[in-house]
N, C-alpha and C positions, 0 to 999 in steps of 0.2 A: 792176200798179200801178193799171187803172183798174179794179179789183174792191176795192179798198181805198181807194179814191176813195168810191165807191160806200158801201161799207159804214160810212165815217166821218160822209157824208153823211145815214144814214140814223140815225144814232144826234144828229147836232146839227140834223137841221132839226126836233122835236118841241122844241128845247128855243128855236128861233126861233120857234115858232111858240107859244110861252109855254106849253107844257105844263108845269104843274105836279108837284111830288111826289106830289103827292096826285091823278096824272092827269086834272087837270082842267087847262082852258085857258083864261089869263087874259086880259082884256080891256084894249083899246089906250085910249090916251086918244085923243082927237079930233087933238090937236096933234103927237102922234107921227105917226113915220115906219109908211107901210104896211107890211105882211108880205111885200110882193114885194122892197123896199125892202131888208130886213130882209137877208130870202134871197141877197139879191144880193151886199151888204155880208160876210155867213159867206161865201156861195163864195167869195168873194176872198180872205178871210180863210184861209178853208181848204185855194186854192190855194195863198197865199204860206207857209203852215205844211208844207203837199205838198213844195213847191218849196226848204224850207229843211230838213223831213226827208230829203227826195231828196239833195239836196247833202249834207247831214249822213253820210247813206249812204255818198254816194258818195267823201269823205272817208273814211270809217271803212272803206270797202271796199280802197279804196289806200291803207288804213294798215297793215291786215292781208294784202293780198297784198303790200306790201313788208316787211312785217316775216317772211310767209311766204315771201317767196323770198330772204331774207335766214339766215331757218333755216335752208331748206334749203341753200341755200349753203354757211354754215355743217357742215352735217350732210355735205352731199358733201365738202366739204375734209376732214373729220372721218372719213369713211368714207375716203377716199383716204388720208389718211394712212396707220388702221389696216391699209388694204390694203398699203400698201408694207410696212408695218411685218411684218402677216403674210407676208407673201410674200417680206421679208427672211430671218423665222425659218423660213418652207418651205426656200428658199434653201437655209441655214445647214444646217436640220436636212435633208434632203436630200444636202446636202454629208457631214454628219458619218453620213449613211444609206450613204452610197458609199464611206466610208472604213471602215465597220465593217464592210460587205458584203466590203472586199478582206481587212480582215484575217481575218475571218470564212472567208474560202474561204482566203488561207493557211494559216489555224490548221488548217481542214479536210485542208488536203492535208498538210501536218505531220503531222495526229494519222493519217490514212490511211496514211502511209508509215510511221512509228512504228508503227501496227496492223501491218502489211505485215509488218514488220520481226518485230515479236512471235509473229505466228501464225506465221512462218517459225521464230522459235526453241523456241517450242510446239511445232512440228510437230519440228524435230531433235532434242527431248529428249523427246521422244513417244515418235520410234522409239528414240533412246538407252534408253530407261524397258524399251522393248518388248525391246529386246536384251541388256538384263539382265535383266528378267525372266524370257526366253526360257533363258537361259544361266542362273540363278538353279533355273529349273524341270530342266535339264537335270542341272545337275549334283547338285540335290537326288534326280530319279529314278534317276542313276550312284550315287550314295551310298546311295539304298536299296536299290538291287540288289544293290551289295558288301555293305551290312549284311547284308541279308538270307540272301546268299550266305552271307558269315561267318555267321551266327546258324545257319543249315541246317549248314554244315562245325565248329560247335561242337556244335552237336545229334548230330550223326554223331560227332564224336570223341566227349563225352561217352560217347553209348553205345556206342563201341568199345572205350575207356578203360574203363568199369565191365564191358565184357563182358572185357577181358584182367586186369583184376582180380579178375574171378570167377574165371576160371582160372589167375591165379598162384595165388590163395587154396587151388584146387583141387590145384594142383601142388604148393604147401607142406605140405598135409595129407599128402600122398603122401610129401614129404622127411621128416616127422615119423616115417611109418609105415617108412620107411626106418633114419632113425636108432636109432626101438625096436628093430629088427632086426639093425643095428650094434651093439648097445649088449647085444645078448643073446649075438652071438659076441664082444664084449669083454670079457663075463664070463667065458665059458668062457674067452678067452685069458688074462684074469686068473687064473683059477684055475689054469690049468696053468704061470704065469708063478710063481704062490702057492708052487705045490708044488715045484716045483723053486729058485727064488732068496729066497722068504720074503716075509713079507707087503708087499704096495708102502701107499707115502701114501695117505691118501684123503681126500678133499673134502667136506666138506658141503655140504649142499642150498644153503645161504647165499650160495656162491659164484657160484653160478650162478643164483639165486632169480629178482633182478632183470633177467635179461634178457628181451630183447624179442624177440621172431617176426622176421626178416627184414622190410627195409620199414618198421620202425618204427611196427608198427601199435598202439600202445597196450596191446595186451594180452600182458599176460607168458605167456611159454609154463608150462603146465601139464604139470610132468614126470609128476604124479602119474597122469595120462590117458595120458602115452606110457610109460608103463611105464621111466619113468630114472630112477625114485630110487637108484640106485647107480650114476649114471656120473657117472665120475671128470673130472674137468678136461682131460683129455689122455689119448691111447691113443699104441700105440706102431704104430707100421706092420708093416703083416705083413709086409712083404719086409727084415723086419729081417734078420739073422741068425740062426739058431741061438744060444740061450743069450744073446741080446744084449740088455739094458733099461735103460732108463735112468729106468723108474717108483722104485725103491729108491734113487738114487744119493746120497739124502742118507743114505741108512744107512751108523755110522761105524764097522759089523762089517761091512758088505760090501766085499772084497776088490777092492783098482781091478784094471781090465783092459785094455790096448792096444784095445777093442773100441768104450771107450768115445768113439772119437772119432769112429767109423761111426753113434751117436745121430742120427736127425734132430729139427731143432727144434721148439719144442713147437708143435702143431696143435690148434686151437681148435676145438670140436666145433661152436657155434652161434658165428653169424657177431655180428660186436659191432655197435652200434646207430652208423649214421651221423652226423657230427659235427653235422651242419643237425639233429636234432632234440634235441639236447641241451637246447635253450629250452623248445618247448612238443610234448609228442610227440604229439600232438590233432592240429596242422595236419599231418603230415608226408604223410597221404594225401586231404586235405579237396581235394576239387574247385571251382573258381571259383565263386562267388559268381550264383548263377542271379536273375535280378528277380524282387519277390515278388510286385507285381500287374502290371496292364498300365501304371501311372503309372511306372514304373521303367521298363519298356519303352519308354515314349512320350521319357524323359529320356536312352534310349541314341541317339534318330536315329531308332526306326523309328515312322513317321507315318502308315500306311496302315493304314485300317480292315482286321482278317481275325484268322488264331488265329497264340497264340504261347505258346511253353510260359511258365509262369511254377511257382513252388515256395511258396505259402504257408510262413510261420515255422513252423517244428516239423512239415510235413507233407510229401510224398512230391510230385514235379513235377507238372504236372497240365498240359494244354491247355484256354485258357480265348479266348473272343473280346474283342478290344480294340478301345474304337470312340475311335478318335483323333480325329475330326470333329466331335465335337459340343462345344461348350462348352467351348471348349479343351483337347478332347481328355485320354488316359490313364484314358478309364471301363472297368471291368473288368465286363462285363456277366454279374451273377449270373442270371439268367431269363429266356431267349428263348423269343419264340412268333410265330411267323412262318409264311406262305402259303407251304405245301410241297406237294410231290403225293404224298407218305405223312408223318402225323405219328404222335410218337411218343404213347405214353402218359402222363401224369403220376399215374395211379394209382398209384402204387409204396407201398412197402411204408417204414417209418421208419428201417433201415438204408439205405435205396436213397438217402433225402432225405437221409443223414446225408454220405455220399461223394460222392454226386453219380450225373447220368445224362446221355443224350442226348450229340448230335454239337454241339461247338460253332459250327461254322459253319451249323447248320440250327436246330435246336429242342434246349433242354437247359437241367437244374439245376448249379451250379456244386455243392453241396452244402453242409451246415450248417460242420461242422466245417470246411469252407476259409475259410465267411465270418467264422467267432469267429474262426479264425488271424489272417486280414487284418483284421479292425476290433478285434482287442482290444489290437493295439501301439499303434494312434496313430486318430487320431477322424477318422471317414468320413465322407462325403457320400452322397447316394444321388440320381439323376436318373429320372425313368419318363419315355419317349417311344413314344407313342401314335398308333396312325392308324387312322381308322372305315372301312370299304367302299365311302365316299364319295369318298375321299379327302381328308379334313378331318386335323389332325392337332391335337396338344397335347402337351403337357410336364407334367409335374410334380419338384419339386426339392425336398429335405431338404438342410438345413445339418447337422444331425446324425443318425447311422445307427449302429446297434449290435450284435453279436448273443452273448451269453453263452455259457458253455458248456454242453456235455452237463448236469453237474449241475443245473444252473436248468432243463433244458426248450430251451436256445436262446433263450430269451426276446427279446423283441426290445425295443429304445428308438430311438424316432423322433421329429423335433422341426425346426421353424422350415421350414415348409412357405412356396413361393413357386409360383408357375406359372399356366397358364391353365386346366389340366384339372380343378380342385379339389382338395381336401387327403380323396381316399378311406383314407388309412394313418394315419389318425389313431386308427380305432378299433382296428387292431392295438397301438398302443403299449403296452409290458408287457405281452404277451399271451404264451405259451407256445407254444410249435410244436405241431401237432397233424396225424398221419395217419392212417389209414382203422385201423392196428393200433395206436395210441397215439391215444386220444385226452384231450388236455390244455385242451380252450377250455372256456369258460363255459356254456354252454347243457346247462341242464336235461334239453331231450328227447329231446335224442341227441348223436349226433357229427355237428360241422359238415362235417367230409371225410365223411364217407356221403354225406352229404343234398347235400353240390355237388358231386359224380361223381366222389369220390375223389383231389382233389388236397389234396397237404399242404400248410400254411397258418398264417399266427399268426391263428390264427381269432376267438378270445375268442368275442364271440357275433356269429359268422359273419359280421365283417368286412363292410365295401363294397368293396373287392376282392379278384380272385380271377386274378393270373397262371398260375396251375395250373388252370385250369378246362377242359374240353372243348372244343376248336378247333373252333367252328361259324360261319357263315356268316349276318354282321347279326344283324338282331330274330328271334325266336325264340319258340315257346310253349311253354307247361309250365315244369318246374321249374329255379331260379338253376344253373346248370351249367355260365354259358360263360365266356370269358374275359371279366373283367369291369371294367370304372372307373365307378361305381356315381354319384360327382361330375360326369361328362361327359357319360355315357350311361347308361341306368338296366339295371338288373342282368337284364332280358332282351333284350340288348343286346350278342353277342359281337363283339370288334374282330379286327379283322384283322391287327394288329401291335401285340404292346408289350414291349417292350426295359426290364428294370430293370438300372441298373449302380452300381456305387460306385467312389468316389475319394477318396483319402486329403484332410483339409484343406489347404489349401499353409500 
């Protein structure tokens, strides 16, 4: 305060002391009051101004600290309240925190026991699952052991059945050559029967034309071969009598005789055709119905990869490999080439390709003439499965597969290619079969089986693959020779397994 004193005094004594605007300083009259006079009068002035600021102050100071602690006031009742007010809603929401905490650990122990409860019934239909599967697996390997069992004891009867067929056939021949020789002392006893009682009946060939060979074998016996054109319908037995026949008894000049009631009945030289073939005489010796690929095998029950006979339409039984495993299984694998510690050749010769070669459980051609048999009833499929020396493997897959006959070449049609190994049989499509002594592909400068180590092939112009190639071991130098998928791996490039098989469409 007294530095504000001070400074207020220093701004109003220049203006008691008549300093002008124009900082100059004016002159008193005589009758005026002195400047000390003057001076005196402002500081009073200026204390009573002090003194009415001061109060003024100190008014407005206790206006503001009561209206300040009036706010405040204010502001604490205002904060008190919200604090109740929060700390109602902690309260509350606290409370409603402890009630969802218990239902929360009920619900927990609910859903834990329910769990409890589930993995327990998971785990007894687990093992339930396992003991049928178990018992599913057992009984499926009891049933292929019986199949297979049966399929081995029809194999074996078949070919004991065709071996006691041969030799009845054998032993019929024999009755035939028996019968010529019957039939040439029946002439002589007819002639001497001739000469003494007169000419007997006689039969023509008509009579007996149509019969059948014993067994109902379709083919009519051929008198003209057994030397019967003159046997008669019925001989008379030699332990007849003396003078006794009953070949003339329709003759109405031959005189009856007491003898004639020691005749025996008449005897049928060739035995009559059984009544079961009177329908169709074709079935009467047709053996069972053999499957024609392995997709007929795969549809009797037996489900394990290995060989099994099968009978291509119109061709002779054959052992072929069935790979039941793959791609739902009943593939009838035409070309195996597999890691053996002796392989065969596939050099062969164009009859060799035409029947077929090799063991099918190791390395082997199924042959051409089995594959036209099996793909020209009904439309094939064809799958390749493939594995490198690395052990990496691939697939390739045909929706349609083909193979014509002898006339065309074997020709082949292939179509609607799927897989990961690439589509290498695309450039055989339409191509002719070709081996090292036929050669039928397209290339000008020679034969495609010479120039890739003599395996036959629907070569055209020498194909990007080559399952008939020389069994060699990886990458390789010099000339295309080995086995090859030209799409996967490049044609110096022999794999170590590739399996081609076919399967009828479903």
């Amino acid at each position: 305060m007294r530095h504000s004193i001070v400074a207020v005094a220093a701004i109003l004594l220049p203006l008691a002391l008549g300093y002008d605007s124009n900082h100059q300083f004016q002159t008193f009259d005589n009758g005026a009051l002195s400047p000390m006079g003057n001076l005196e009068s402002l500081v009073k002035s200026l204390q009573k101004e002090v003194t009415d600021i001061r109060k003024e102050v100190h008014t407005r100071m206790d206006t503001m600290k009561y209206e300040l602690t009036c706010e405040i006031r204010n502001m604490k009742e205002a904060l008190s309240k919200e604090r109740e007010e929060m700390s109602a809603k902690v309260d509350h929401v606290a409370l409603e925190m402890t009630d969802f905490k218990k239902k929360l650990k009920r619900g927990l122990r609910r859903v834990g026991t329910q769990n409890d409860d589930i993995k327990g019934e998971l785990r007894s239909q687990k093992a339930e699952l396992f003991a049928v599967r178990n018992s599913v697996y057992d009984a499926r390997e009891e049933v292929l052991d019986k199949g297979n069992l049966i399929l081995r004891k029809v194999n074996a009867t078949n070919g004991t059945l065709v071996c006691h067929l041969s030799d009845l056939r054998t032993k019929l021949y024999k009755i035939n050559n028996n019968l010529a020789f019957i039939s040439d002392e029946h002439k002589k006893m007819m002639d001497v029967m001739t000469h003494r009682f007169g000419q007997p009946k006689k039969y023509s060939s008509e009579d007996y034309n149509d019969r059948l060979l014993p067994g109902c074998t379709y083919t009519p016996l051929d008198t003209h071969e057994l030397g019967l054109d003159a046997l008669n319908k019925s001989f008379v037995n030699e332990t007849l009598p003396k003078g006794v026949s009953g070949l003339d008894a329709d003759r109405p000049d031959r005189p009856t005789s007491p003898s004639e009631d020691l005749m025996p009945p008449e005897v049928t030289l060739l035995p009559t055709m059984p009544e079961d073939c009177n329908d169709d005489k074709r079935k009467y010796l047709e053996y069972p119905p053999m499957p024609r690929d392995c997709k007929d095998v795969f549809d009797l029950g037996f489900m394990e990869n290995g060989v099994y006979r099968i009978q291509p339409p119109g061709l002779s039984s054959r052992e072929v490999y069935c790979d039941h495993h793959t791609a739902g299984g009943g593939w009838t694998v035409m070309v195996a080439r597999r890691k053996q510690p002796r392989h065969i050749s596939f050099n062969r010769s164009w009859h060799e390709y035409e029947v077929g070669f090799g063991d099918p459980s190791k390395e082997y051609w199924i042959g051409l003439k089995g594959l036209h048999a099996l793909t020209s009833g009904r439309p094939h499929q064809l799958r390749g499965d493939m594995e490198d020396w690395e052990g990496n493997t691939a697939w390739a897959a045909y929706t349609f597969f083909a193979v014509s006959g002898e006339e065309d070449k074997y020709r082949l049609r292939i179509a609607g290619y799927t897989g990961t190994a690439g589509d290498s049989m695309r450039h055989s499509h339409h191509q002719m079969f070709s081996t090292v002594d036929q050669d039928n592909d397209q290339e000008n400068w020679g034969s495609c089986a010479r120039g890739r180590g003599g395996g036959g092939w629907w070569w055209g112009r020498c194909a990007c693959t080559q399952p008939t190639g020389q069994y060699r071991r990886g990458r390789y130098q010099g000339p295309e020779r080995g086995i090859t998928w030209w799409h996967w791996k490049d044609s110096n490039y022999s794999l170590k397994t590739l399996l081609l098989k076919i399967r009828p469409l479903e």
